[in-house]
C-alpha positions as a printed Julia matrix, in Angstrom:
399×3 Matrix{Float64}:
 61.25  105.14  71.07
 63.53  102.86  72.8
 63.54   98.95  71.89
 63.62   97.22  75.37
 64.14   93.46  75.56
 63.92   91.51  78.97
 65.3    88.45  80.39
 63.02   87.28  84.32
 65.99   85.92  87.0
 63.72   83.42  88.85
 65.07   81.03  91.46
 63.63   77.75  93.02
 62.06   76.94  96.73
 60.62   74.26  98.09
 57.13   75.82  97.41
 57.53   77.67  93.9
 59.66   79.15  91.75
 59.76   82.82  92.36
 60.8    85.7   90.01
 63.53   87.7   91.46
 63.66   90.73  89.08
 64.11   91.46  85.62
 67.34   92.74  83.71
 66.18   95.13  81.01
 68.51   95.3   77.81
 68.28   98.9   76.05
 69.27   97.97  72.76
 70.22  101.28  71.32
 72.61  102.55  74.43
 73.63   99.61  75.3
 73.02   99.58  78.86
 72.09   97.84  81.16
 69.47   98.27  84.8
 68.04   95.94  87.31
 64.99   96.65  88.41
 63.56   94.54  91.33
 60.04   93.73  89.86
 59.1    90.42  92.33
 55.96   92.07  93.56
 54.69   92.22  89.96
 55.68   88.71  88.89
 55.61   86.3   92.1
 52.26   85.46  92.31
 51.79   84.88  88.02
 54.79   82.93  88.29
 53.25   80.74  91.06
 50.0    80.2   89.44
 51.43   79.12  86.1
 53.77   77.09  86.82
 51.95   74.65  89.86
 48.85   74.58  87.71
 46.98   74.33  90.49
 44.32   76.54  88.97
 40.75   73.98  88.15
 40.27   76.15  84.74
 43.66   75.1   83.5
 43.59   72.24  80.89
 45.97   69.09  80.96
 47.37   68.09  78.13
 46.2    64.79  78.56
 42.37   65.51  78.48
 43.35   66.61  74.93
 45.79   64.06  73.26
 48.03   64.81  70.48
 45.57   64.84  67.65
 42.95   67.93  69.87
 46.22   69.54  71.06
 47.13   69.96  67.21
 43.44   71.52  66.21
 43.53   73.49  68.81
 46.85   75.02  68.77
 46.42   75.74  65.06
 43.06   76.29  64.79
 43.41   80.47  64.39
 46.18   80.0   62.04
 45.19   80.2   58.14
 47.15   79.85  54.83
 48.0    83.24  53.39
 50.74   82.59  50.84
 48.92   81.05  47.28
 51.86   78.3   47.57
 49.98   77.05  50.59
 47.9    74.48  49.77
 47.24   72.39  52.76
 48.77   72.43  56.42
 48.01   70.76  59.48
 45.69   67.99  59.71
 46.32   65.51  57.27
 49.57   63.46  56.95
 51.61   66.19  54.86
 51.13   69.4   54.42
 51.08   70.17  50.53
 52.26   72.89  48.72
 52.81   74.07  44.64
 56.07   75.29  43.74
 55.58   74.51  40.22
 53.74   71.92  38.09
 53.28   69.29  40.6
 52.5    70.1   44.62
 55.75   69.65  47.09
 54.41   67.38  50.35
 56.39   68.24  53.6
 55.84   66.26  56.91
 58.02   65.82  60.17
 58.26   63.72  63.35
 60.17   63.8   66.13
 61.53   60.76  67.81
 62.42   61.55  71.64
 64.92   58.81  74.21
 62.45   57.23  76.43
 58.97   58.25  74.94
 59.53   56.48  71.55
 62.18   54.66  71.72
 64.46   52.53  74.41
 67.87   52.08  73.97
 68.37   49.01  75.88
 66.81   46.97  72.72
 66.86   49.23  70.19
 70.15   49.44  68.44
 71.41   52.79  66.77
 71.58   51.77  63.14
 67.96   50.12  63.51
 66.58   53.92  65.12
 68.06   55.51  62.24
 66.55   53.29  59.68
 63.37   53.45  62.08
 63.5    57.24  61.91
 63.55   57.54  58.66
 60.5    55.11  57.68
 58.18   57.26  60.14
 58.5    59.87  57.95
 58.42   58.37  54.47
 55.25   56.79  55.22
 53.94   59.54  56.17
 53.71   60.75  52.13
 53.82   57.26  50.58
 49.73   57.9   52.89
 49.14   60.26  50.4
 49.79   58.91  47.62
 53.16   60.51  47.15
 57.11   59.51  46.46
 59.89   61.28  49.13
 62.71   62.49  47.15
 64.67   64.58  50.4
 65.22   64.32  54.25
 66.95   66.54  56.89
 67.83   65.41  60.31
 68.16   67.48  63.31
 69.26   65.86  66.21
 69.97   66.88  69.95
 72.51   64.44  71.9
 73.58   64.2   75.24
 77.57   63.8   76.37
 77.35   60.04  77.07
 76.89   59.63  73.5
 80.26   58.92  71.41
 81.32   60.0   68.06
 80.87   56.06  67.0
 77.26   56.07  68.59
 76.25   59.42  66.15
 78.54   57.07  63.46
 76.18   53.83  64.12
 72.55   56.17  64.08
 73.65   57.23  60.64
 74.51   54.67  59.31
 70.84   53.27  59.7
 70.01   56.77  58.19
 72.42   56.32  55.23
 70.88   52.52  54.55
 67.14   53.84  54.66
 68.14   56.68  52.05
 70.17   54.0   50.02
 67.16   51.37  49.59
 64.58   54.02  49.47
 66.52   56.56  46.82
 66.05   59.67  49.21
 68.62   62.11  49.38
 70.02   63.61  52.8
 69.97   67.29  52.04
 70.21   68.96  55.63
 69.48   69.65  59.09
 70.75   70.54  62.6
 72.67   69.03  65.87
 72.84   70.7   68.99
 73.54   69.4   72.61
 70.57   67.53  75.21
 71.2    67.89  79.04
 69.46   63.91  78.6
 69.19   61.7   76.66
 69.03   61.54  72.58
 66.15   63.76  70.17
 65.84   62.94  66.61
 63.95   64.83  64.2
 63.68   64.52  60.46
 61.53   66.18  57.95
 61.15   64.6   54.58
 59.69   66.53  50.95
 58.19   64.88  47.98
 56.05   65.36  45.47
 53.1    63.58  43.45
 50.91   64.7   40.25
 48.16   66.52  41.65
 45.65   63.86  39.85
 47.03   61.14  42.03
 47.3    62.95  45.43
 45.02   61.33  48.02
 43.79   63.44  51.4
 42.43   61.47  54.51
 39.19   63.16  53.36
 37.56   61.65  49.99
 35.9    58.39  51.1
 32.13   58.23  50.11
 29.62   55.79  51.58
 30.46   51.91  50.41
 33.37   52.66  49.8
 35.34   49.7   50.34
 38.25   49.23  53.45
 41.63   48.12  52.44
 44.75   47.43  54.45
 48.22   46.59  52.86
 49.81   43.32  54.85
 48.85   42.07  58.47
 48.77   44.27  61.63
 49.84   43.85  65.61
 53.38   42.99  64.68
 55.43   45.53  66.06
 52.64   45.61  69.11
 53.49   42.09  69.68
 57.26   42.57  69.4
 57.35   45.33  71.82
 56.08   43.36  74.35
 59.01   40.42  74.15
 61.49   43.19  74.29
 60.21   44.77  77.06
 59.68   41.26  78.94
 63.53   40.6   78.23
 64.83   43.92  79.67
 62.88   43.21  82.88
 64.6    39.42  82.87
 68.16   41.63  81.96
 67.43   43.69  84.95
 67.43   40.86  87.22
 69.87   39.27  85.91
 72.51   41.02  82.98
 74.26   37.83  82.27
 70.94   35.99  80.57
 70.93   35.71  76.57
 67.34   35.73  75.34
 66.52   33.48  72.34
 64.82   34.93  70.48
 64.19   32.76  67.48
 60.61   31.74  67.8
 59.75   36.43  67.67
 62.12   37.29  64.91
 59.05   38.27  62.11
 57.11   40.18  65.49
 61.09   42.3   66.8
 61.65   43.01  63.13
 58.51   44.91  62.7
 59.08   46.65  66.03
 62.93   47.15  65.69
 62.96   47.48  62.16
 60.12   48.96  59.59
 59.64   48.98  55.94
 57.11   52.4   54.48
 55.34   50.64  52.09
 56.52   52.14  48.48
 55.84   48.64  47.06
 51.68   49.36  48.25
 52.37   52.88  46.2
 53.98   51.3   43.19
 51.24   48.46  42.7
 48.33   51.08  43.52
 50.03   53.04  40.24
 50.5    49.42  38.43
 46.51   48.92  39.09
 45.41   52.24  38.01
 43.33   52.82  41.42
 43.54   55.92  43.52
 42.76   55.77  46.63
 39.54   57.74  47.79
 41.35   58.19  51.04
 44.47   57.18  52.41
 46.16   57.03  55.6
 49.2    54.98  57.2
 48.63   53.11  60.44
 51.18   54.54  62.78
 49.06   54.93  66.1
 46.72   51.48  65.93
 43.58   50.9   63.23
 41.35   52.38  65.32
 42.75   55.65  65.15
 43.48   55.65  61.97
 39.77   54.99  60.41
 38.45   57.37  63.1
 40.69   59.86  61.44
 39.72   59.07  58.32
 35.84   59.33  59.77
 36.65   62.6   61.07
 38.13   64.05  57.53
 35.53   62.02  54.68
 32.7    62.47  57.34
 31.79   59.31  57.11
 31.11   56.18  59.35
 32.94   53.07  59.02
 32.3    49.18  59.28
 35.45   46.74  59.69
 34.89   43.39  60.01
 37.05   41.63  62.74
 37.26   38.38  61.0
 38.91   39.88  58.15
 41.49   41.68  60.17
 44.87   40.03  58.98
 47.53   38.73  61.57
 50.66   36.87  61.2
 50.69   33.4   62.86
 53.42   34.1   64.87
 51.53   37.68  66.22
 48.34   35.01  67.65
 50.85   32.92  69.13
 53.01   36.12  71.32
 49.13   37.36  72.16
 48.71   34.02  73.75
 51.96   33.71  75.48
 50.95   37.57  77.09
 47.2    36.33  77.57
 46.61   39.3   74.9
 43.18   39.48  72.29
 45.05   39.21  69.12
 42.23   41.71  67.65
 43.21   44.45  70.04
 46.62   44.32  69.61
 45.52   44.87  65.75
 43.17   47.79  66.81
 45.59   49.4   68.96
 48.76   48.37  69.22
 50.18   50.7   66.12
 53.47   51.21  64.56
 53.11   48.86  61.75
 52.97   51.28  59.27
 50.91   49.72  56.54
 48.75   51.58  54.49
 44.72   52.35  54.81
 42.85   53.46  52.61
 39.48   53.62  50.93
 38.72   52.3   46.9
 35.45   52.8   44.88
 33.28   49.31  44.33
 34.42   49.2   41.17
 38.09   48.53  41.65
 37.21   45.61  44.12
 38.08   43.02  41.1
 41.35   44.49  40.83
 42.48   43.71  44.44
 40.48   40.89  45.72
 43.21   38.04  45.02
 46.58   40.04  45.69
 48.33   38.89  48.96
 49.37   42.2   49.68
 45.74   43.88  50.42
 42.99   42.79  52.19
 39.36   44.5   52.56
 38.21   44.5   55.52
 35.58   46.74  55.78
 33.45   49.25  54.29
 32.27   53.4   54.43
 28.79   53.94  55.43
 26.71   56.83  56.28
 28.22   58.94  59.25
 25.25   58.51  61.54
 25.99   54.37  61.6
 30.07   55.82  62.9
 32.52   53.18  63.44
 32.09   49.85  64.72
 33.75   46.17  64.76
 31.67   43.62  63.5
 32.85   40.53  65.39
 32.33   37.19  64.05
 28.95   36.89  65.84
 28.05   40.1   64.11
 27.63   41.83  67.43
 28.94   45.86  66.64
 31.19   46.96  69.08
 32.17   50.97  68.74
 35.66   51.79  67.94
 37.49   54.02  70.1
 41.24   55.98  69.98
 42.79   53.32  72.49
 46.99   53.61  70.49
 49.59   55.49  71.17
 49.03   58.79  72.66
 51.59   61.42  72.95
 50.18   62.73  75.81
 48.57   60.24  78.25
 45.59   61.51  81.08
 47.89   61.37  84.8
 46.75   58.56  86.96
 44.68   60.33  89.25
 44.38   56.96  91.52
């Protein structure tokens, strides 16, 4: 039997793109025949790629978090060094003694980041955060990273230079080691992707699932920072558009940029959880807002949630930018994500243990799943939380 592979010669109209033919490769003679094949392939090639078809699904109407379930959902574990894979913040798995954690992200020019404000070194550094917080949410110390990384032409040698060196500075404070990765070219603009492995004692590994009802809610620091930084960056590039000569102070926002620009995971929150002898019932890290991250950690424990709207801690200087933008300070806490504290869930007990240390705050508690998740607002009216963060893949505007 002859091994055949194919390559489809398609070209672009005004209407569609149209397959042309097909160049089969006979691998084992080594020749080569075009066969013209466009009456078999113009009208699938049409229909896929306008979409115009009413059964096909956006992306959007999923989101990241449905696009993962469902894209994984008829995969299973079938090596016994599998221990857990998609759907929780690392996957886990046991090499030896204690389990290995693995998790990745992928930072992409002009969907994560903007190079107008954010400098090279801070990406870098920014890059590699994402990722360590990632395990420090389970409970978990990164030893290793690898970065991959796709660049386009208008990048220089001293650009690269400048994005590690943030890299280099995050491994240096943090003790991870740069072990690998990849570069390749981008036809636009700059891709950065880095993986990162760890490992914890299996006793002290916390999953997203775990919390039980009254349970209590605890957040490491104050949230709506880096929301609230974003948005005076993105009000000074529109002033630099009109006018690139202008010099923003920016004085008055440093604590707010520096949480945007500039990240710390939250190893201390790991280190004092071991110092206190409490683990976590469940744990996640607040990348895409609060309200994401306790409906995730709903989802997993199967529980419902109450958080408490007065307890919610902000930074002074987070109420103050809300008021400037005419924003609810509580919503940029809810929603505005990339603060990358920790969340996670304690039993009663271990309540005396945290209630006076300025690094954690409860602000809410597990109850039964039926109650689900709801804001308590100071005049104890409950008001449903809903996934309103960052999504990867936002619904079209249809208007």
């Amino acid at each position: 039997m002859l091994k055949l592979n194919y390559i489809i010669y398609y070209y672009a109209d005004d209407q569609c793109i149209k397959c042309v033919g097909v160049l089969w490769l006979n691998v084992t003679k080594k020749q080569q025949d075009v066969y013209d094949l466009t009456f078999l392939w113009d009208a699938y090639f049409c229909e896929m790629l306008e979409n115009k078809n009413p059964s096909k699904t956006s992306l959007g109407d999923l989101g990241e978090f449905a696009l993962i379930d469902h894209l994984t959902q008829s995969f299973s574990l079938q090596n016994p060094s599998s221990v857990l894979g998609p759907g929780d913040d690392a996957a886990v798995l046991y090499h030896g003694k204690d389990p290995t954690l693995i998790s990745t992200d992928l930072l992409v020019e002009g969907v994560h980041f903007d190079l107008t404000y954010m400098p090279l070194k801070h990406l870098g550094y920014k890059a590699v955060m994402v990722n360590l917080s990632d395990l420090y949410a389970m409970n978990a110390h990164p030893q290793q990273i690898t970065v991959s990384l796709a660049v386009s032409n208008r990048f220089t040698l001293e650009a690269i230079e400048e994005l590690y060196q943030g890299i280099a500075l995050a491994c240096k404070n943090y003790k991870i080691d740069l072990i690998g990765g990849d570069t390749t070219s981008s036809t636009t603009g700059l891709i950065l992707s880095i993986s990162v492995l760890g490992s914890a004692p299996k006793k002290k590994l916390v999953h997203r699932k775990g919390a039980q009802e009254n349970d209590l809610v605890v957040e490491s620091g104050d949230l709506g920072g880096a929301y609230a930084g974003l948005q005076v960056l993105e009000r000074e590039k529109a002033v630099f558009k009109v006018n690139p000569n202008s010099q923003p102070d920016l004085t008055n926002y440093a604590y707010s940029i520096e949480r945007q620009l500039k990240p710390e995971a939250r190893k201390d929150v790991i280190d004092l959880l071991d110092e206190l002898q409490i683990i976590p019932t469940s744990m996640i890290d607040i990348s895409d807002g609060l309200s994401s991250e306790i409906l995730h950690l709903s989802k997993a424990s199967k529980v419902g949630f109450h958080l408490f709207e007065e307890k919610i801690p902000l930074d002074p200087e987070v109420n103050l930018i809300c008021e400037e933008f005419k924003l609810n300070s509580t919503t940029a806490a809810l929603n505005g994500g990339e603060d990358y504290e920790l969340l996670f869930t304690v039993k009663q007990k271990d309540y005396e243990k945290i209630k006076s240390h300025p690094f954690l705050t409860v602000v809410g508690h597990a109850c039964e799943a039926n109650a689900g998740c709801q804001l308590i607002t100071g005049l104890g009216h409950q008001i449903e939380l809903t996934a309103q963060g960052w999504q990867s893949f936002p619904k079209e505007d249809l208007s």
